[in-house]
C-alpha positions in Angstrom: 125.1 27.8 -181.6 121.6 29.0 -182.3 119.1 25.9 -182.6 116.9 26.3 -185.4 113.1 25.0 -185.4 114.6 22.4 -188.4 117.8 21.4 -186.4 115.0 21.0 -183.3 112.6 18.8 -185.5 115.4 16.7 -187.1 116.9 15.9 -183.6 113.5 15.1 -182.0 111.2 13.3 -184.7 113.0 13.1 -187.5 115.8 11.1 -186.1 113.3 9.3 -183.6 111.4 8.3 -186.6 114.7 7.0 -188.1 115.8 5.1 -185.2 112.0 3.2 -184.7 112.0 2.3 -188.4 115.6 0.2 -187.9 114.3 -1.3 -184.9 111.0 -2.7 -187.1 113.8 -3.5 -190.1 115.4 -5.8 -187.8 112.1 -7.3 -186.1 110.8 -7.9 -189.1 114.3 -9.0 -190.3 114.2 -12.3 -187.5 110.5 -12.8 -188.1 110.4 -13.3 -191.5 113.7 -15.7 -191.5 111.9 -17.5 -188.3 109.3 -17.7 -190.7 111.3 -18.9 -193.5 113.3 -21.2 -191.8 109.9 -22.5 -189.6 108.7 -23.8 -193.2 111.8 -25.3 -194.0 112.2 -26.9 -190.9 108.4 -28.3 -190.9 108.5 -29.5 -194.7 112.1 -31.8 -193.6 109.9 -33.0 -190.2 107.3 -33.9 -192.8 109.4 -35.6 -195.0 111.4 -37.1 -192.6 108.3 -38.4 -191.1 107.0 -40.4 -194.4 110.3 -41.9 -194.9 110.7 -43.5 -191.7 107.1 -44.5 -191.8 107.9 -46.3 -195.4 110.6 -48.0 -193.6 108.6 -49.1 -190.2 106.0 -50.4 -192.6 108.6 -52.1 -194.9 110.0 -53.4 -191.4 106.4 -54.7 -190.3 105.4 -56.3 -193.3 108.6 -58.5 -194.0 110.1 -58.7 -190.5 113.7 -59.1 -191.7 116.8 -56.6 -193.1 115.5 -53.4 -194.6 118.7 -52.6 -195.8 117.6 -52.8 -199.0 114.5 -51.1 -198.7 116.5 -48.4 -197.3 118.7 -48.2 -200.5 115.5 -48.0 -202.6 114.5 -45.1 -200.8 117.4 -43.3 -201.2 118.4 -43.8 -204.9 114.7 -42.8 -205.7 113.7 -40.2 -203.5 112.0 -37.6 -205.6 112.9 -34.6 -203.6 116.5 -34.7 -204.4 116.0 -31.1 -206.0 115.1 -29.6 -202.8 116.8 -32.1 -199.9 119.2 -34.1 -200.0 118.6 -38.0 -197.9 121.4 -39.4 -196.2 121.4 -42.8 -194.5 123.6 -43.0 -191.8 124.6 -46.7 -190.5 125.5 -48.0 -187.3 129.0 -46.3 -187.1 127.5 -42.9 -187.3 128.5 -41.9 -191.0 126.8 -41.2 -194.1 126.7 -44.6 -196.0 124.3 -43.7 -198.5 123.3 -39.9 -200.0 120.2 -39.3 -202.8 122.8 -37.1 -204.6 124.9 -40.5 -205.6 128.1 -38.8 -203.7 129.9 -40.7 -201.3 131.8 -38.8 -198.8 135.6 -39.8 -198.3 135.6 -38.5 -194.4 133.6 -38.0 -191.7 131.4 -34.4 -191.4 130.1 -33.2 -188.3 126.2 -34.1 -187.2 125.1 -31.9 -184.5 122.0 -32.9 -185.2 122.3 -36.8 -185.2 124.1 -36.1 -181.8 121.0 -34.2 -180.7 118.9 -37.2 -182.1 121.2 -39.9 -180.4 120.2 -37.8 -177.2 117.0 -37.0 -177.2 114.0 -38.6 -176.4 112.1 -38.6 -179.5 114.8 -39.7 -181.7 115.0 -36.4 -183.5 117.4 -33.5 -183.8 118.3 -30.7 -185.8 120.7 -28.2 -187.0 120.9 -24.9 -188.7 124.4 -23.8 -189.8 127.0 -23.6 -192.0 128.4 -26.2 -194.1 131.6 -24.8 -195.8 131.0 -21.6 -197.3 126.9 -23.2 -197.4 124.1 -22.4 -195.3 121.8 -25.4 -194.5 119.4 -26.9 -192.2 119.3 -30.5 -191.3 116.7 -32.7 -189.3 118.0 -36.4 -188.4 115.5 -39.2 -187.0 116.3 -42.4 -185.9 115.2 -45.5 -187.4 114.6 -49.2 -186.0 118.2 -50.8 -185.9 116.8 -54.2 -185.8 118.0 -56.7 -188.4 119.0 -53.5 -190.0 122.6 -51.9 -190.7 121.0 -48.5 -190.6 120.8 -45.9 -187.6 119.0 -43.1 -188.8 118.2 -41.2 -192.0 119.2 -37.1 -192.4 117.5 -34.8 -195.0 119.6 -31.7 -195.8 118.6 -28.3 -197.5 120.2 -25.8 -198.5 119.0 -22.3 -197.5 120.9 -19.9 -200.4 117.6 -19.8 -202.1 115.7 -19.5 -198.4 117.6 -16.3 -197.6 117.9 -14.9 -201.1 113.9 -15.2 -200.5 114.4 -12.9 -197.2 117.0 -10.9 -198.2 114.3 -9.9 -200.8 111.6 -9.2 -198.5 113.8 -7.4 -196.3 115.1 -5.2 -199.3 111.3 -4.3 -199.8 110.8 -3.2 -196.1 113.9 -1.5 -196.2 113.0 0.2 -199.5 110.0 1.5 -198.1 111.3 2.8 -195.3 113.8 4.4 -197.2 110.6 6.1 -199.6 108.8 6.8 -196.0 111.9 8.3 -194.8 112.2 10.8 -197.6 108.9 11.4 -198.1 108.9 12.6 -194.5 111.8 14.4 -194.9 110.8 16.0 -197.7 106.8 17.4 -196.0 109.1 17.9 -193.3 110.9 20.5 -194.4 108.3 21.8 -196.3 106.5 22.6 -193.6 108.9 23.6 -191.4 109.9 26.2 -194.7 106.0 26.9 -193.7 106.6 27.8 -190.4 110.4 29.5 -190.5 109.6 31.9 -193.8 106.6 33.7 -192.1 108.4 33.8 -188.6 111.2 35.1 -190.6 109.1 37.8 -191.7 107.3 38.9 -188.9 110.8 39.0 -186.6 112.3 41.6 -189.6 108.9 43.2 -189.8 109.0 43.7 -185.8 112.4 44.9 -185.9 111.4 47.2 -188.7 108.6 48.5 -186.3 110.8 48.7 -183.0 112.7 51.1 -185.6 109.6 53.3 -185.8 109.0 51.9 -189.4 105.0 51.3 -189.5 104.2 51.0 -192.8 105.5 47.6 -193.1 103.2 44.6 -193.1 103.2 41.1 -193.6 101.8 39.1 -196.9 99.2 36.3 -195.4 99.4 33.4 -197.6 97.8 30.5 -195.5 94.3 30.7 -193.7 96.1 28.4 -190.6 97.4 29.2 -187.3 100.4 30.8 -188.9 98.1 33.2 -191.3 95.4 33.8 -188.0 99.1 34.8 -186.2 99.8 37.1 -189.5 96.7 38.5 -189.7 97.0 39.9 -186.1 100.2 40.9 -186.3 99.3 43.5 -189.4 96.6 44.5 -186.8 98.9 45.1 -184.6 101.3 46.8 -186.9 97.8 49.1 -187.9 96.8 50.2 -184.3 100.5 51.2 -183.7 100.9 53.3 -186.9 97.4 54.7 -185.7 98.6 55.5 -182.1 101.6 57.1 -183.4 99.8 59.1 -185.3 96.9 59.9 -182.7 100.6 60.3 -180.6 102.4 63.2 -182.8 98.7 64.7 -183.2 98.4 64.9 -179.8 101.8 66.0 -179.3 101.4 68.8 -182.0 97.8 69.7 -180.2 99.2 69.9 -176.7 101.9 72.0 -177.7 99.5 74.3 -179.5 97.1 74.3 -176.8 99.6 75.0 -174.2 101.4 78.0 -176.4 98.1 79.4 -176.8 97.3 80.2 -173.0 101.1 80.8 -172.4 101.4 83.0 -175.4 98.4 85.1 -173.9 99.5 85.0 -170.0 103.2 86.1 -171.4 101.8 88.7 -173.1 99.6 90.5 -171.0 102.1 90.0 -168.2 104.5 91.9 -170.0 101.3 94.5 -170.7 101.0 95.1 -167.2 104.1 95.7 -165.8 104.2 98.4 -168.6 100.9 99.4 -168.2 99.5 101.4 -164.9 96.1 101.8 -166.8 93.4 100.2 -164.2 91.0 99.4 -166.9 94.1 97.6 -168.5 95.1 95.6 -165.5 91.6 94.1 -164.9 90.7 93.0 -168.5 95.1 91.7 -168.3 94.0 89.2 -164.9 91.2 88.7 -166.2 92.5 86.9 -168.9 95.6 85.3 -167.4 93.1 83.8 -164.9 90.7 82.5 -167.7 93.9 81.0 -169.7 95.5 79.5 -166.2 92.1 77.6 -165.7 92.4 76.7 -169.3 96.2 75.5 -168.5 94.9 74.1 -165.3 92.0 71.7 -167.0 94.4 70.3 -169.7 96.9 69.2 -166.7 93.8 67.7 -165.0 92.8 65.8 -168.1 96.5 64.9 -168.6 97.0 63.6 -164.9 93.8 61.5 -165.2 95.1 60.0 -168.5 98.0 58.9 -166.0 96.0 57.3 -163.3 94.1 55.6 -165.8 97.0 54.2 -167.6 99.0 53.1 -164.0 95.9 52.0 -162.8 95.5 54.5 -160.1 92.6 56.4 -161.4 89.9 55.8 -158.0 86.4 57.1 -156.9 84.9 58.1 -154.2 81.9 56.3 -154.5 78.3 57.7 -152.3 75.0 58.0 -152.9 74.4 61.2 -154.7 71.8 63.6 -157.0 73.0 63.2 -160.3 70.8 65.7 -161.5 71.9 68.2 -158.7 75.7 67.7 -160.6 73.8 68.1 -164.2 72.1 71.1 -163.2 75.9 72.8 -161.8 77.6 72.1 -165.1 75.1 73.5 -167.4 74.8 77.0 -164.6 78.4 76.8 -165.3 78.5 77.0 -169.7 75.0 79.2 -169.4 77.1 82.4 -169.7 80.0 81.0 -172.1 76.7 79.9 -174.3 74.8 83.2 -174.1 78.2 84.9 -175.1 79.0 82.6 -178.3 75.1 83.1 -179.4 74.4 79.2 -179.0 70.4 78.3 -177.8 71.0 76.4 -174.6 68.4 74.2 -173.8 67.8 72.5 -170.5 64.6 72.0 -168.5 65.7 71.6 -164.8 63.5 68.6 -163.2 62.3 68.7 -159.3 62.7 64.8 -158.6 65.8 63.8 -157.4 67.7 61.0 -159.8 69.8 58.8 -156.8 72.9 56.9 -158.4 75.8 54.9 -156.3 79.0 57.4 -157.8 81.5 59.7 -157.8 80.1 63.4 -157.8 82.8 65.3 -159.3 83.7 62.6 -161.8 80.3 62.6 -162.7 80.2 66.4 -162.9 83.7 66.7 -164.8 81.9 64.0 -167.3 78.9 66.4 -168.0 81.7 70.0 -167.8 83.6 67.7 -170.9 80.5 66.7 -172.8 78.9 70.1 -172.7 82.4 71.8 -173.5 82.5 69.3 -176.6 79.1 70.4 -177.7 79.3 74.3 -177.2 83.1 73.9 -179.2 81.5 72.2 -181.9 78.8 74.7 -182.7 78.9 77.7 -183.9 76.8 80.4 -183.6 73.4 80.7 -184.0 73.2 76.7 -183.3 71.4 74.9 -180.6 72.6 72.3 -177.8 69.6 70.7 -175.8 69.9 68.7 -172.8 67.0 65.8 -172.1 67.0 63.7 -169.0 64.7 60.2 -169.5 64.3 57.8 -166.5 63.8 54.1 -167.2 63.2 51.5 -164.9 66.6 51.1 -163.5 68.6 53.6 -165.0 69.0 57.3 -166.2 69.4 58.7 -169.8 71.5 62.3 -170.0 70.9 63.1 -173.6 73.4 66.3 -174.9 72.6 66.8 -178.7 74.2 69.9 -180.7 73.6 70.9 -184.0 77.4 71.7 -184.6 79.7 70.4 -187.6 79.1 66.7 -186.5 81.5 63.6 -187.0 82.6 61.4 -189.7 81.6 58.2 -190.4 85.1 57.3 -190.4 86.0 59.2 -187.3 83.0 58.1 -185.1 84.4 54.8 -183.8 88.0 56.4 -182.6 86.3 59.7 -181.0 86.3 57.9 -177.7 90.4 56.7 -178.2 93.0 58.5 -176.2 94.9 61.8 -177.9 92.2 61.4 -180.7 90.7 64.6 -182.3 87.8 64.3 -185.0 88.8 67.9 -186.1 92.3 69.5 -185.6 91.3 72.4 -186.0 89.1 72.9 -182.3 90.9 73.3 -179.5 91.1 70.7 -177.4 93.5 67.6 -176.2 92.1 64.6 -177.2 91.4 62.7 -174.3 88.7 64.4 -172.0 86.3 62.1 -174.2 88.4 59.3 -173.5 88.5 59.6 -169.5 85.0 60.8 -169.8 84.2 57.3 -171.4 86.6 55.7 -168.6 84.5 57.1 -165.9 81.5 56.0 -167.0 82.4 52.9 -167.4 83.7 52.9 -163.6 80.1 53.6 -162.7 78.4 50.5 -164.8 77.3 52.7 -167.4 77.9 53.8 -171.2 78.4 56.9 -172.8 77.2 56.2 -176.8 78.0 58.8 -179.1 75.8 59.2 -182.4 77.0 62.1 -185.6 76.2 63.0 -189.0 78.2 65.6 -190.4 76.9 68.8 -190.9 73.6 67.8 -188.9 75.3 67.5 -185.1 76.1 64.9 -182.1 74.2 63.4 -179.6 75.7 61.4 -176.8 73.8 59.6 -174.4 74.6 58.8 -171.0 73.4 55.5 -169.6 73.8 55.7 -165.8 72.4 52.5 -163.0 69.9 54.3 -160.4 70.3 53.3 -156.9 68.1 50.4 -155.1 64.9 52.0 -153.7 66.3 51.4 -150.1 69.2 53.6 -150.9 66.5 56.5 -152.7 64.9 56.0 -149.0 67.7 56.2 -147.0 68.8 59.5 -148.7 65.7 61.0 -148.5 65.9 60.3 -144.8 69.4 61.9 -144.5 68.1 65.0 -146.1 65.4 65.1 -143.8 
């Protein structure tokens, strides 16, 4: 049977809690009639004590029979209310009570046997007498001249323990209110815990079922709304990769029927065709849509090694200028052709960073790709290279349609695409960014729509050593 957080919490504190709370009933249960009885038991040594001092002084004084003395004593003894006084003669019975009873047989004494025995001519008891609790203290007196052994006092305890069954109704009463007033926050914070919990297991089911729009209500600002809170998060970045996921499906599957549609085509063309002219514009474009075909699988395959963890670089010293400078010689021609201004002003000086070359130069292919497709013609994309002291800024800024506010911070997110309707997959950015970041650097991108992009690329320069050492190896 499945063990609920409640059944957990009842078995293990609850019940615990129970069980401690009849242990200090029944503590406090014998230490309050200890108590009880200790004051009973003191007040009858006291009074005990006064009488047979009454009766050694009596004894002192006239130096014959106290018997009568003794009499006296009992007849008037004013704390007949409370204790009864026996006198108990030479036989061993009660030959005189304070109550004016005589008893026709002989009653048990435990405690004038204890006194008989014991060294201080005391003892005591504390039992029952019929259906009567009572306590009793006996203590002998001088037997001298005297037809007396001992005297007893007797109380009854009915009123003793209707005093502790009182106090012990109070404990028990408040353990009963503690009890259920534990019980009671108990559950409602466990109702605390197991409603939300509730909610976000049916709210994950409803998103393991591809149901994204579901969230959960955040009613507390504890542990358990902090745990809410991130789970609607959660719930956000998955509707958001599912949609960056179908987009990217939808822009894949354009992207790939485009160059497909065009390489079918003109395939067909050609084996029709015996036209020369014909055949050489036809390869050329099934060799400039394969290379299309061909990058997208690159960009998809390093997507891959990223996610397994397999993407690696061959890491040297190298010109990252010398890389710069291919890339641009390689979109000269495509930016002539669409009637963009490229603008780039080659420098001399060597610029020495601890990388990957062709990462590097597949970075600068995909951020000058990313600026030429955004502009359109008659628009401008400028390159700027600035040295600091240990690193190296690659500025690309186009004056194309720009990004949104709202798109900026996700342009750098996997399968993401600021404009749907450029071609594109959605991730070059992405691995771009990856790469980068591989090399201890950062590739910021800044947009306003309608005005353009610049992103900068922050790179580390080498140590001066290693800007020597190359210099030798080139010489």
């Amino acid at each position: 049977m499945k063990r609920s957080i409640a059944n957990r919490w009842f078995i293990n504190t609850f019940s615990v809690m129970i069980i401690a709370l009849i242990l200090v009933n029944i503590v406090a249960f014998y230490l309050v009639r200890s108590n009880y009885y200790s004051s009973v038991y003191s007040y009858m040594q006291a009074q005990a004590n006064i009488l047979t001092s009454i009766l050694n002084r009596g004894y002192e004084d006239t130096g014959s029979n106290t018997s009568q003395l003794m009499r006296q004593l009992v007849e008037n003894f004013d704390k007949k209310e409370t204790l009864e006084l026996m006198a108990i003669n030479l036989d061993g019975d009660v030959a005189l009570t304070s109550s004016g009873f005589s008893l026709s047989q002989k009653i048990d004494m435990p405690d004038f046997e204890e006194a008989i025995k014991s060294d201080d001519g005391t003892g005591s008891y504390t039992g029952s007498y019929g259906r009567e609790k009572i306590m009793a203290y006996t203590v002998l007196v001088q037997s001298q001249n005297n037809a007396y052994s001992a005297i007893r006092l007797v109380s009854s305890l009915d009123k003793v323990n209707s005093h502790i069954n009182t106090v012990i109704t109070m404990f028990v009463s408040v353990s009963a209110a503690i009890i259920l007033i534990v019980f009671l926050s108990g559950m409602y914070f466990i109702k605390s815990i197991i409603i939300p919990l509730r909610q976000i297991g049916a709210t994950a089911g409803k998103l393991a079922q591809g149901d994204f729009t579901v969230r959960i209500k955040s009613e507390t600002d504890d542990e358990i709304g902090d745990l809410c809170t991130v789970f609607n998060h959660m719930a956000d970045e998955l509707e958001n990769s599912e949609t960056i996921k179908n987009d990217f499906i939808s822009s894949v599957s354009h992207e790939l029927r485009t160059p497909l549609t065009a390489i079918k085509g003109w395939s067909e063309t050609l084996v029709e065709e015996n036209d020369p002219e014909t055949a050489k514009k036809g390869m050329r474009v099934i060799a400039g849509e394969a290379h299309r075909l061909s990058s997208m699988v690159e960009e998809l395959l390093d997507f891959s090694r990223i996610q397994s963890g397999r993407f690696t670089l061959e890491m040297t010293n190298m010109d990252v200028l010398a890389e710069l400078g291919e890339a641009v010689l390689i979109y000269s021609e495509k930016a002539r052709k669409d009637g963009v201004r490229f603008i780039y002003e080659e420098i001399e000086e060597p610029a020495i960073i601890f990388g990957d070359k062709n990462r590097i130069r597949q970075v600068f292919i995909n951020i000058i790709d990313n600026a030429l497709k955004y502009t359109d013609s008659g628009g401008k994309v400028e390159i700027d290279v600035v040295f600091t002291e240990k690193d190296i800024k690659i500025i690309v800024s186009d004056s194309g349609i720009g990004i949104s506010e709202s798109d900026l911070p996700r342009v750098k997110t996997k399968f993401y695409k600021a404009n749907m309707n450029r071609r594109g997959s959605g991730i070059g950015l992405a691995v771009a960014d990856e790469i980068i970041q591989l090399h201890k650097g950062s590739l910021n991108i800044d947009s306003e729509v309608g005005k353009g992009t610049t992103v900068t690329i922050l790179l580390p320069l080498a140590k001066a050593s290693e800007h020597e050492r190359m210099n030798d190896i080139e010489q």
